[in-house]
C-alpha positions as CSV (number, residue, x, y, z in Angstrom):
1,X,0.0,0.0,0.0
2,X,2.7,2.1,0.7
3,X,5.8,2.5,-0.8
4,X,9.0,4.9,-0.4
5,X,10.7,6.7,-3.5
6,X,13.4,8.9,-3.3
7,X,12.4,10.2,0.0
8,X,8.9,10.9,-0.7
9,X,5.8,9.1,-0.9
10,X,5.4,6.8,-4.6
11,X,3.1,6.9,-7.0
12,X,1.6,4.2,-6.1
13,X,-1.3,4.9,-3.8
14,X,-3.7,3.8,-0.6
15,X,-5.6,1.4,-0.9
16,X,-8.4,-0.2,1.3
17,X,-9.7,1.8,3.7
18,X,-9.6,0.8,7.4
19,X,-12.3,-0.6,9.3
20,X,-14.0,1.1,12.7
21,X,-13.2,-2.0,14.1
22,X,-9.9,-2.4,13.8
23,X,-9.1,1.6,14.4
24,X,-7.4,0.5,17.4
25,X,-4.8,-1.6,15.9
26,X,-3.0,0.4,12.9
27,X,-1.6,-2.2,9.9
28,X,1.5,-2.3,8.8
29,X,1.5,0.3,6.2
30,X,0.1,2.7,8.2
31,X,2.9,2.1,11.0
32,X,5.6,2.3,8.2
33,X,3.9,5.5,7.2
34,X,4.4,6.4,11.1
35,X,8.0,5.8,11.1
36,X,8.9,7.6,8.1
37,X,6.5,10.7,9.4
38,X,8.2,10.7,12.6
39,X,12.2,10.6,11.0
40,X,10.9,12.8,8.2
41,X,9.7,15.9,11.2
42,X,12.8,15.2,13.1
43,X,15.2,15.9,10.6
44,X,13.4,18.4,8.1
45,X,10.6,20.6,10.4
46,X,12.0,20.5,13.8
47,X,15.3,22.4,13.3
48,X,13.0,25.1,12.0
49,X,10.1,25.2,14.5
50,X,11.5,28.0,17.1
51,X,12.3,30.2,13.8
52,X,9.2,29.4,12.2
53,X,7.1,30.7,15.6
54,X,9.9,33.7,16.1
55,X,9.4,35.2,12.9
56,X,5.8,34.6,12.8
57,X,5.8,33.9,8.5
58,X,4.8,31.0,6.8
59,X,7.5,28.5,5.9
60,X,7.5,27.8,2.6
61,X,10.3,26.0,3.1
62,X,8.8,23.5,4.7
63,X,5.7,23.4,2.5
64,X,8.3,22.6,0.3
65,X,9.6,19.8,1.8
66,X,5.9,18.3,2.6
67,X,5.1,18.8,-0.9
68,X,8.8,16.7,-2.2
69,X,7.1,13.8,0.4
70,X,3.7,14.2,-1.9
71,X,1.4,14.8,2.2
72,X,-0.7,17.2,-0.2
73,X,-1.7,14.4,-1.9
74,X,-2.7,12.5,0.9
75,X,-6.2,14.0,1.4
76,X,-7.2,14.1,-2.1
77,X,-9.1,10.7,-4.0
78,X,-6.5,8.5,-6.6
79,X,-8.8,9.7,-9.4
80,X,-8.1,13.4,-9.1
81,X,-4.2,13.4,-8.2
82,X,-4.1,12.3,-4.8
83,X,-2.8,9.5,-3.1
84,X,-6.0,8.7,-1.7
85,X,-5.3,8.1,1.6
86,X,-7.7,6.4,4.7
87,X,-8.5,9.3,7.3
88,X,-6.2,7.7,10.4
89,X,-3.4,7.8,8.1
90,X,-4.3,11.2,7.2
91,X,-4.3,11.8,11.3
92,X,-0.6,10.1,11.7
93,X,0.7,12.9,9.5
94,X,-1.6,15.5,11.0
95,X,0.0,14.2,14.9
96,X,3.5,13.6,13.6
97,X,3.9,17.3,11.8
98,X,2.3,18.6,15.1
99,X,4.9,16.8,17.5
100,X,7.7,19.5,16.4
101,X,5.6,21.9,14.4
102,X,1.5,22.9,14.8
103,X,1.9,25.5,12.2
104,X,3.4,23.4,9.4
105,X,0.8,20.7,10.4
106,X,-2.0,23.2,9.7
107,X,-0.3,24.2,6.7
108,X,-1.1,20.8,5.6
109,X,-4.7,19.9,7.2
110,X,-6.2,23.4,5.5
111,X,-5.6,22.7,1.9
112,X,-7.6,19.3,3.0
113,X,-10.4,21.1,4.6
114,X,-10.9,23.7,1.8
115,X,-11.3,20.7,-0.5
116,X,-13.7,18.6,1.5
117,X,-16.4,20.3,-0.2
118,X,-15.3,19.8,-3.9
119,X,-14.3,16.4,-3.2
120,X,-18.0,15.4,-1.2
121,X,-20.3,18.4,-3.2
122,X,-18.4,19.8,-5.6
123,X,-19.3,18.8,-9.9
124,X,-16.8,16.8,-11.3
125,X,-15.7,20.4,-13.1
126,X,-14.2,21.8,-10.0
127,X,-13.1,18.0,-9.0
128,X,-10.9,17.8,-12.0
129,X,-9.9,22.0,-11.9
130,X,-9.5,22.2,-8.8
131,X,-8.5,18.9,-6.8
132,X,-5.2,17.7,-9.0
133,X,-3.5,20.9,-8.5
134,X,-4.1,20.7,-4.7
135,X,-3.1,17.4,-4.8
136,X,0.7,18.7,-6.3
137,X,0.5,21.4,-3.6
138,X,1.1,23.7,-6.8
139,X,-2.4,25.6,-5.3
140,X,-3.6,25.7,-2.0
141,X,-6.7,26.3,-0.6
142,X,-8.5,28.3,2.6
143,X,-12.0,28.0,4.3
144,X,-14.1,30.6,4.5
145,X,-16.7,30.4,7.1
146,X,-16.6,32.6,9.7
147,X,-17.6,36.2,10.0
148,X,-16.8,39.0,13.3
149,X,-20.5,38.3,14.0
150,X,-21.1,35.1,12.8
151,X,-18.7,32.5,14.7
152,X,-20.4,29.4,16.2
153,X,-24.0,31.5,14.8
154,X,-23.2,30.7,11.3
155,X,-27.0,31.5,10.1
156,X,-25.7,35.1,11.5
157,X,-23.5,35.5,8.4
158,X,-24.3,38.7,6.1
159,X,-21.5,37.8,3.0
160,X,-23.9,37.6,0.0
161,X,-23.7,36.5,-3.2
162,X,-26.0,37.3,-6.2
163,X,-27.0,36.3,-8.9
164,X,-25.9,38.2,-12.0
165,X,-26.4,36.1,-16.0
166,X,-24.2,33.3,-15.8
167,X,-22.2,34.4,-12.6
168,X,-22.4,35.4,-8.8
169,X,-21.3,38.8,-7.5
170,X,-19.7,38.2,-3.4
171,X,-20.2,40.8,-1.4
172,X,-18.8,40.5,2.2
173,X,-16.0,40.2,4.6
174,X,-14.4,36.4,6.7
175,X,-13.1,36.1,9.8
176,X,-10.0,34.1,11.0
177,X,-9.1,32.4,7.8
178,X,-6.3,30.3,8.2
179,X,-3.7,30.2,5.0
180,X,-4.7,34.4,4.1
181,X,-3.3,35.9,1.6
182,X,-0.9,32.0,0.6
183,X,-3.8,30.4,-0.7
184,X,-4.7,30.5,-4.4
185,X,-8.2,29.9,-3.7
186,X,-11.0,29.6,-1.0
187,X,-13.8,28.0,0.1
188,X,-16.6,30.6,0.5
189,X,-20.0,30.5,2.2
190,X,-22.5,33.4,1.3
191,X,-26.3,34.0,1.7
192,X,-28.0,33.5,-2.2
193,X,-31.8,34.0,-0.2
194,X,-30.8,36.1,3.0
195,X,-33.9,36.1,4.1
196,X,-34.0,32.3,4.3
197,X,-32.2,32.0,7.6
198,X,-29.5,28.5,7.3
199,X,-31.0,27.7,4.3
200,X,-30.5,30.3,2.2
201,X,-26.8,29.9,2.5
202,X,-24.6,28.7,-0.3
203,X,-20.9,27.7,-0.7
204,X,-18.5,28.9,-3.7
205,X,-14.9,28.2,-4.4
206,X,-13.6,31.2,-5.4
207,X,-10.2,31.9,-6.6
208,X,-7.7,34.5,-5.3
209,X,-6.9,36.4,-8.3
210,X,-10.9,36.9,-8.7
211,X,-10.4,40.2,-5.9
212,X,-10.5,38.6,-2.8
213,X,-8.8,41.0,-0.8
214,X,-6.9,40.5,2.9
215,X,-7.7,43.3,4.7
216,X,-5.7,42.2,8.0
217,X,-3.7,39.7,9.4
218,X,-3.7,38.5,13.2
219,X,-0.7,39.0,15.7
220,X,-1.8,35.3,17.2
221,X,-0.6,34.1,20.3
222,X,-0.3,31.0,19.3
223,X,0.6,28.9,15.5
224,X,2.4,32.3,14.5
225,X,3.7,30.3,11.7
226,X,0.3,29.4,10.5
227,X,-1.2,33.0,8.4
228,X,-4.7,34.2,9.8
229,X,-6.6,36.8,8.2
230,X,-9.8,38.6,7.4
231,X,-10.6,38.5,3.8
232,X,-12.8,40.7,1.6
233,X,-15.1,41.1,-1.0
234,X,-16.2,43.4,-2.8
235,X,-18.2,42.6,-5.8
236,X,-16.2,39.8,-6.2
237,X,-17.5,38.1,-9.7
238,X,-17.5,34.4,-9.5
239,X,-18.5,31.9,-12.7
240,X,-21.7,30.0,-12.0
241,X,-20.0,26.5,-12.3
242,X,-18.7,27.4,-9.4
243,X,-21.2,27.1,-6.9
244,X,-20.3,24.2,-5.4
245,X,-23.4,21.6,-4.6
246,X,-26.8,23.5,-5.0
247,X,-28.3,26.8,-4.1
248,X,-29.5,26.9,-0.3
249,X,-26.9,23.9,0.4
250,X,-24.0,25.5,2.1
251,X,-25.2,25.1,5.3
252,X,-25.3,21.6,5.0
253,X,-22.3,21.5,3.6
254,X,-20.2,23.7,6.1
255,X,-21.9,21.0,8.7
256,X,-20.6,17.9,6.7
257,X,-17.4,19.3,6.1
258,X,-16.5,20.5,9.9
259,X,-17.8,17.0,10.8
260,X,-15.1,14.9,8.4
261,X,-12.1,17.8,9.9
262,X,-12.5,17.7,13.4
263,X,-10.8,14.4,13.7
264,X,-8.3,15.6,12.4
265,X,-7.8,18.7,14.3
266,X,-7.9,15.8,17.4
267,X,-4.5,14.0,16.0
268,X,-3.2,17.6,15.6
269,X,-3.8,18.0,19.8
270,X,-2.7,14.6,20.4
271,X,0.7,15.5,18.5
272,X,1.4,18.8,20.1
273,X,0.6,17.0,23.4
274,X,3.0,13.8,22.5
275,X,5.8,16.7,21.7
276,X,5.3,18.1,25.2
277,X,5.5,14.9,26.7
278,X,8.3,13.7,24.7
279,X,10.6,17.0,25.6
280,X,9.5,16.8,29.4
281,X,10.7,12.9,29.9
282,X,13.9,13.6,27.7
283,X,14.5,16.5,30.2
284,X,13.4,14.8,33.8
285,X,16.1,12.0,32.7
286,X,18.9,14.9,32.1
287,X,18.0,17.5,35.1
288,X,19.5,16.3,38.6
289,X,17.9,17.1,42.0
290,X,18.9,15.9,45.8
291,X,21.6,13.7,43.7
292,X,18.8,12.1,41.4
293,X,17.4,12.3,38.0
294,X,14.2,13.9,38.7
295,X,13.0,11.0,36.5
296,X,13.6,9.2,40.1
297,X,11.4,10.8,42.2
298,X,7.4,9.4,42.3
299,X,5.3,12.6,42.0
300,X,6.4,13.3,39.0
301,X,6.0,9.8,37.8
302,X,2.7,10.0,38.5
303,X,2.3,13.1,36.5
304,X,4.1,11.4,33.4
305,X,1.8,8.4,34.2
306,X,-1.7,10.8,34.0
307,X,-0.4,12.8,30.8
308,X,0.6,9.7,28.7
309,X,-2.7,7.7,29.9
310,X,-4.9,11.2,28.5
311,X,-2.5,10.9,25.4
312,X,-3.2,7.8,24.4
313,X,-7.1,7.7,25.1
314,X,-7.1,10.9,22.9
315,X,-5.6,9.4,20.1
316,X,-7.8,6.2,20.1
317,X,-10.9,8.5,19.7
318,X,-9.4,10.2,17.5
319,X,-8.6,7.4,15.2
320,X,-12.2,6.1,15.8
321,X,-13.5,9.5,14.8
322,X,-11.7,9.0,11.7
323,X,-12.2,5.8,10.8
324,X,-16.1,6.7,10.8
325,X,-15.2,9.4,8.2
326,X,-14.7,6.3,5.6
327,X,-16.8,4.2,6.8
328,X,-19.7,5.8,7.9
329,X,-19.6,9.6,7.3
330,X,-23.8,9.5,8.3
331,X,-24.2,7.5,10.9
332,X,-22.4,8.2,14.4
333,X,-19.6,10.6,12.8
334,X,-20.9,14.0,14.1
335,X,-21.0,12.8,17.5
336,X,-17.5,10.8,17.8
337,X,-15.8,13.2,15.7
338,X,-17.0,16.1,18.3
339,X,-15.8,13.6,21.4
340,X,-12.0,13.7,19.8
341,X,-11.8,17.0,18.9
342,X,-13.1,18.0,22.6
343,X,-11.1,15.5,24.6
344,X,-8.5,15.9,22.5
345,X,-7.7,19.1,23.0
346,X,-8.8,19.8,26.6
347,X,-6.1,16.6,26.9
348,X,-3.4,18.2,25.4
349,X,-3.8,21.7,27.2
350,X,-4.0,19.8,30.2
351,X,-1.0,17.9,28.9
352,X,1.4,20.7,28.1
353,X,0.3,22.7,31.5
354,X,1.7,19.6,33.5
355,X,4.8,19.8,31.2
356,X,5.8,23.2,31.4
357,X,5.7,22.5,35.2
358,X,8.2,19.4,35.0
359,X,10.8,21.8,33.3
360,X,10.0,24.5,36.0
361,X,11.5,27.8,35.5
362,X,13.1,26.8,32.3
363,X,9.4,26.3,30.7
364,X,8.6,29.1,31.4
365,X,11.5,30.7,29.1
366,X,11.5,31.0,25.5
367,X,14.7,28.9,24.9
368,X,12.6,25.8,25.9
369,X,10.0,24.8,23.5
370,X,7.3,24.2,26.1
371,X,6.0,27.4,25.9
372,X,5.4,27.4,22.3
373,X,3.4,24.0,23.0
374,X,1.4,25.7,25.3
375,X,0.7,28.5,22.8
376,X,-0.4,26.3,20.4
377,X,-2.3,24.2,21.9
378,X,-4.8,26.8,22.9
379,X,-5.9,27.5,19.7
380,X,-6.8,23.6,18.9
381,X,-9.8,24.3,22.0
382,X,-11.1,27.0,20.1
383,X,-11.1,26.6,16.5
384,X,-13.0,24.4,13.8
385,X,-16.3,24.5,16.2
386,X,-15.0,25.8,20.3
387,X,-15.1,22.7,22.6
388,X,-18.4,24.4,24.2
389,X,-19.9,23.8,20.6
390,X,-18.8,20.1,20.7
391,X,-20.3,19.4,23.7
392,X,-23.4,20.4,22.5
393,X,-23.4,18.5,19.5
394,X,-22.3,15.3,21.5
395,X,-25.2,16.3,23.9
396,X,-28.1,16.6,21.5
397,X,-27.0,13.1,19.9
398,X,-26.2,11.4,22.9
399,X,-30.1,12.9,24.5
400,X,-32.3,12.6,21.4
């Protein structure tokens, strides 16, 4: 199933996807796929990680080197360029890229989340214009949801998009779009009936050279390698064929899509929380205290004990979650995908807390990386749905 090839991922591509049943237990492809993930962020996107954060830009250089090992591809179906990959394997990337570097693993799960609609709603026009070049990582691509007043109230939204002959003219601004001003084009949702409340909201993929504008970009606590920016508008003229799925189905399709990321966005928790671990054990072996490794003493066993046991069960819910994604996308999905991405990342904030205070004073500085995991792993509580959100959605599938 998989095969190495100059350094990089082969031609030849994923095949059978994996079972809920067995999510527990990966196969053997998917644990080579591990090993060469985990020797692949060691020696390419660690030594970069505290410059990438410093100097708060997007590292094409190691978009580059992610695109040379084909993890574009990953996301995307064999038919239109991709490799083709099952959604755990797509998760062992998302974890292992996260371990040394959240930004450059959100450079990676983006371009998959802008596509989720072409490749689940989109005609097979924007599938074959769109998808293959993704796939290459010669485009990327941005999600483009949110609004200042419409966050978790997406119905609130007030980007519109009219019909003009054979075309739609956007009118509107987006919040906290990740990718801003790097991607070539962008997943769009904008009222075609405003008056119809949710369902009168429809989804575009519109392309970067059209006019969209960025208007501002954060000064984020947190993935400062990772671009996010408020996008504009203005009488934007976007080709018909572009409307991706129907009029009054964007809604829908926001819903479908967030449901088939979030799992994702779990494994990218899980790996910034394995990355804290990692660091604090490699340091409690090195630091001495009283004439002991501080590895020695008990109560701080137990603290290693609590934050690997949290690890772990996070990234068997998470592979659950995204094992559903292939093999049943409609049936209990929504509400295991919201489970990982909530325990997820409440685990791995509570995770990198009890790691920063295993390195003491020296987690606290900037020339330990513990910090920097702490930073990050904020952000993974908040975005793609707030873990408040989730816990709704579990609750109103879990009550009836």
């Amino acid at each position: 199933m998989l095969a190495l090839d100059g350094g990089g991922l082969s031609s030849e591509r994923f095949g059978d996807k994996i079972d809920s049943v067995s999510v527990f237990q990966l196969t053997e492809e998917q644990k080579q796929f591990q090993a060469v993930m985990r020797d692949f962020a060691e020696s390419k996107i660690a030594p970069r990680a505290e410059a990438v954060d410093r100097e708060g830009k997007f590292s094409w250089d190691n978009f580059k080197d992610c695109v040379a090992m084909e993890l574009p591809s990953l996301g995307i179906p064999a038919a239109y360029g991709g490799s083709g990959a099952d959604h755990v394997t797509q998760a062992i990337m998302a974890e292992e890229l996260a371990r040394v570097c959240a930004s450059t693993s959100l450079a990676m799960l983006i371009s998959k989340l802008g596509s989720i609609p072409i490749i689940y709603w989109g005609s097979e026009f924007l599938k074959n214009k769109y998808l293959p070049r993704i796939a290459s990582g010669e485009a990327q691509a941005s999600y483009a949801l949110s609004e200042a007043d419409a966050g978790s109230d997406v119905a609130a939204m007030k980007t519109t998009a009219t019909r003009d002959g054979d075309s739609y003219v956007l009118n509107g601004s987006k919040y906290w779009i990740t990718n801003a001003g790097i991607s070539d084009t962008y997943t769009v949702f904008a009222k075609t009936n405003p008056s119809a409340g949710h369902r009168g909201i429809s989804a575009f993929l519109v392309e970067a050279a059209w006019g969209v504008q960025v208007t501002k970009l954060e000064s984020k606590m947190g993935l400062r390698g990772s671009p996010t920016g408020e996008i504009l508008l203005d009488h934007v003229r976007v080709p018909a064929e572009n409307l991706i799925g129907e009029e009054g189905q964007g809604f829908y399709i926001a819903m479908g899509t967030l449901d088939r990321s979030r799992p994702t966005i779990g494994a990218q928790a899980v790996g910034i929380a394995q990355g804290a671990l990692d660091y604090a054990i490699n340091y409690m072996r090195n630091r001495n205290q009283f004439g002991h490794p501080i590895a020695d003493f008990q109560g701080l066993q137990f603290m290693v004990a609590d934050m690997a046991t949290k690890i772990e069960a996070s990234r068997g819910l998470v592979y659950r979650a995204c094992s559903l994604v292939d093999s049943d996308p409609d049936g209990e999905l929504s509400k295991i995908g919201a489970m990982a991405k909530c325990f997820a990342s409440d685990s791995a904030m509570s995770v990198v807390v009890d790691a920063l205070q295993l390195l003491g004073g020296y987690g606290f500085t900037k020339d330990f990386p513990m910090e920097r995991f702490m930073r990050d792993a904020k952000i993974t509580q908040i975005y793609e749905g707030t873990n408040q959100i989730q816990r709704v959605v579990v609750a109103k599938r879990v009550i009836g």
